[in-house]
N, C-alpha and C positions, 0 to 999 in steps of 0.2 A: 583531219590531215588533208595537204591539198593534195590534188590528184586522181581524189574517189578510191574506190577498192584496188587501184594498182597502187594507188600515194601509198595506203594505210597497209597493204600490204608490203610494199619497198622499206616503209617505217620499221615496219614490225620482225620482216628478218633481219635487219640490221641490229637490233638489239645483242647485246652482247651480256648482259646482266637479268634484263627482264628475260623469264620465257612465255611461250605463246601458249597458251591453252583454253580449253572450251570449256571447263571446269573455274569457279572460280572458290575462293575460298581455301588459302594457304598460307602459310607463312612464309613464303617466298612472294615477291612482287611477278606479276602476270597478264599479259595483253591479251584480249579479246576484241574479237572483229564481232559486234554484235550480227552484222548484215548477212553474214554468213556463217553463223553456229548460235546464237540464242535466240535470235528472232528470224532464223533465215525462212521458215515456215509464215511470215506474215506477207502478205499481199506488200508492192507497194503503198499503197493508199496509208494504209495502216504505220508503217513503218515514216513514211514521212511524218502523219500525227505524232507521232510520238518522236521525232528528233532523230530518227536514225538511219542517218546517211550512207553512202558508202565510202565514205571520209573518216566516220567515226572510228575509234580506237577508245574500248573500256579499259583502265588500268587499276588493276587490285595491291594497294601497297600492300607490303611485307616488311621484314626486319634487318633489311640489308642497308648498308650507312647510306645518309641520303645521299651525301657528296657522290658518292659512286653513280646512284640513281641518276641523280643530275646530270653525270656525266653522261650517262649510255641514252640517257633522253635527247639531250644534245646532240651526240655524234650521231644517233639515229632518225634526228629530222634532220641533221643536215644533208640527208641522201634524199629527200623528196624534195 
């Protein structure tokens, strides 16, 4: 997301469908800021090897209609 960790965090409270959690693995749909809760323990260095920015946003589908998803996706990058 553009911006870095302020974009991807303005993305992620916006959400009105997805919720945010540090857990992943549910049937409900779920945004993770990897840079700050599952790799927030790696060095820099390490964290760019491996693709993870302060841009990134991990999303765990669930069972909610996509159409919906689509939308709350939408309306929440249109704030960054």
């Amino acid at each position: 997301v553009a911006g870095g960790k302020e974009g991807a965090f303005r993305f992620m409270n916006a959400l009105e469908i997805v919720k945010i959690s540090n857990n992943l693995g549910d049937a409900k749909t779920i945004a993770t800021h990897p840079a700050t809760t599952t790799h927030q323990r790696l060095p820099p260095e390490q964290k760019a090897a491996l693709g993870i920015t302060p841009g990134l946003i991990r999303l765990s589908l669930g069972l909610e209609d996509p159409a919906d998803l689509i939308a709350d996706l939408a309306q929440a990058l249109a704030t960054v």
